[in-house]
C-alpha positions in Angstrom: -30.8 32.7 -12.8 -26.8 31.9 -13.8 -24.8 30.6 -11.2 -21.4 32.3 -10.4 -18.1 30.3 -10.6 -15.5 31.3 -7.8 -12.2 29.8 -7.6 -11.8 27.7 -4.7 -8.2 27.8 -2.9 -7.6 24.6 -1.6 -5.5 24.4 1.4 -2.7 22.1 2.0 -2.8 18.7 4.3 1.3 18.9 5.6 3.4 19.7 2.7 3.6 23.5 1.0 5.1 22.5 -2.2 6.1 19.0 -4.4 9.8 19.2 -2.6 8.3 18.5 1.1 5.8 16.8 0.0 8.8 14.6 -1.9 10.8 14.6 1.2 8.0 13.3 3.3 7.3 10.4 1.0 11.3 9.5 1.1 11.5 9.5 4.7 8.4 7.1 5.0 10.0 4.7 2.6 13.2 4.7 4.0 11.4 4.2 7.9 9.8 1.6 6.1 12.7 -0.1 4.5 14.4 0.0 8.4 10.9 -1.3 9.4 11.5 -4.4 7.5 13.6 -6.6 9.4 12.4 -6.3 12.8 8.7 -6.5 11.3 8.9 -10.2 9.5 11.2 -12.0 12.8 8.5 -10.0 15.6 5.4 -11.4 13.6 7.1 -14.3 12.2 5.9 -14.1 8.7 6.8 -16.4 6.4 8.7 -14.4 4.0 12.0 -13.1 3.4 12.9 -9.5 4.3 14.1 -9.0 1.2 9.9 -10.4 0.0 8.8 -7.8 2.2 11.0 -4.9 1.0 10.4 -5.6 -2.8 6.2 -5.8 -2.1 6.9 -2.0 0.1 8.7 -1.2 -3.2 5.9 -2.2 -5.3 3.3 -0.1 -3.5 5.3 2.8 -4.2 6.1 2.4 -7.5 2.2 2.0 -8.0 1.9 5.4 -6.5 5.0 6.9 -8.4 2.6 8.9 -11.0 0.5 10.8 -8.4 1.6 14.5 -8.5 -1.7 15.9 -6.8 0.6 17.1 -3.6 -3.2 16.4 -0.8 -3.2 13.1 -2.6 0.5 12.7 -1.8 0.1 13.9 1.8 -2.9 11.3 2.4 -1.3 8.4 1.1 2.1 9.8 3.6 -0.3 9.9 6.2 -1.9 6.4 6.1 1.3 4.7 5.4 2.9 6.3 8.7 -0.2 4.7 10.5 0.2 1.6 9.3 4.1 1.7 10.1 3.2 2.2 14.0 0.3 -0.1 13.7 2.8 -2.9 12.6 5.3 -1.4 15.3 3.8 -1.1 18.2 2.0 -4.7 17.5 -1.6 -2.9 17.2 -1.7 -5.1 13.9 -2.0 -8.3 14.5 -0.3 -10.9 12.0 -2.8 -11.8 10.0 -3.2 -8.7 9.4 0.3 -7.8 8.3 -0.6 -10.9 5.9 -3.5 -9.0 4.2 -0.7 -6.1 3.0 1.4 -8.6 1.5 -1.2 -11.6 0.4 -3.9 -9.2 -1.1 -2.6 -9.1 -4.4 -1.4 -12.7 -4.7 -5.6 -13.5 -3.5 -6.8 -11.3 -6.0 -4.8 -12.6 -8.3 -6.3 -16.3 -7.7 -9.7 -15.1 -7.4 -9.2 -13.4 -11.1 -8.0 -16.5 -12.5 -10.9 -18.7 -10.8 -13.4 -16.3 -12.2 -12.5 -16.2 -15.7 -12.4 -20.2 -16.1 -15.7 -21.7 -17.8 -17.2 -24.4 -16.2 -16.1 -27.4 -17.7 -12.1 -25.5 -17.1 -13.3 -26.4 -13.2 -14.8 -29.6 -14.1 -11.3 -30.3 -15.8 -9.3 -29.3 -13.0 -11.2 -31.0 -10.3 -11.1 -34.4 -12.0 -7.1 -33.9 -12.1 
C-alpha cells in the first residue's frame, strides 16, 4: 500500500506577507526601544539604558536571519508579552534580570566547565 503526499497549506499566525510581518517586527522594536527608560529606573536595574537597549538590539540581530514569516509572527508575539509583562510590573525584577544576565551566566558556566581540574585547583589557591 503507497501512501499519498498532499500539499498542506499552512495558514498564517498575524502577518499575510514578509512586509507586515516586517512591519510588525519594527514596531515591537521601536515600543521596545521607548520601553527602555522607564523599564531600568521602575525596576531599578543596575544597568544603563543605553546596556539595556544594546542587549534588546542583540536579541534581534540574533533573529535577523529568520525569513519563515509563522516563525516571525511567534517570536512578534512573545516579545509583545514580555513588553506588558515588564510594563504592567507582572515581571518581577529578578526576572527582568534573567533577560539580560542569561547570557553573561551561560557564559561563566561555559568557561567553568571547560577548565580541568587542577585549572580549579589553580584558581582556588589564588
Amino acid at each position: 500500500m503507497s501512501r499519498q503526499v498532499t500539499n498542506r497549506i499552512v495558514r498564517p499566525i498575524l502577518s499575510r506577507n514578509p512586509t507586515d510581518a516586517r512591519k510588525a517586527v519594527f514596531a515591537l522594536y521601536r515600543d521596545l526601544w521607548r520601553e527602555m527608560e522607564w523599564t531600568v529606573t521602575q525596576h531599578n536595574l543596575h544597568f544603563t539604558v543605553e546596556e539595556a537597549r544594546a542587549k534588546v538590539k542583540s536579541q534581534f540581530l540574533k533573529h535577523k536571519d529568520i525569513t519563515d514569516i509563522r516563525v516571525i509572527d511567534m517570536l512578534a508575539v512573545k516579545g509583545r508579552m514580555t513588553l506588558e509583562e515588564v510594563h504592567y510590573m507582572w515581571a518581577q525584577d529578578y526576572n527582568v534580570y534573567n533577560y539580560f544576565d542569561a547570557t553573561d551566566t551561560q557564559k561563566q558556566k561555559a568557561l567553568e566547565s571547560d577548565m580541568t581540574f587542577l585549572d580549579k585547583f589553580y584558581k582556588s589557591s589564588d
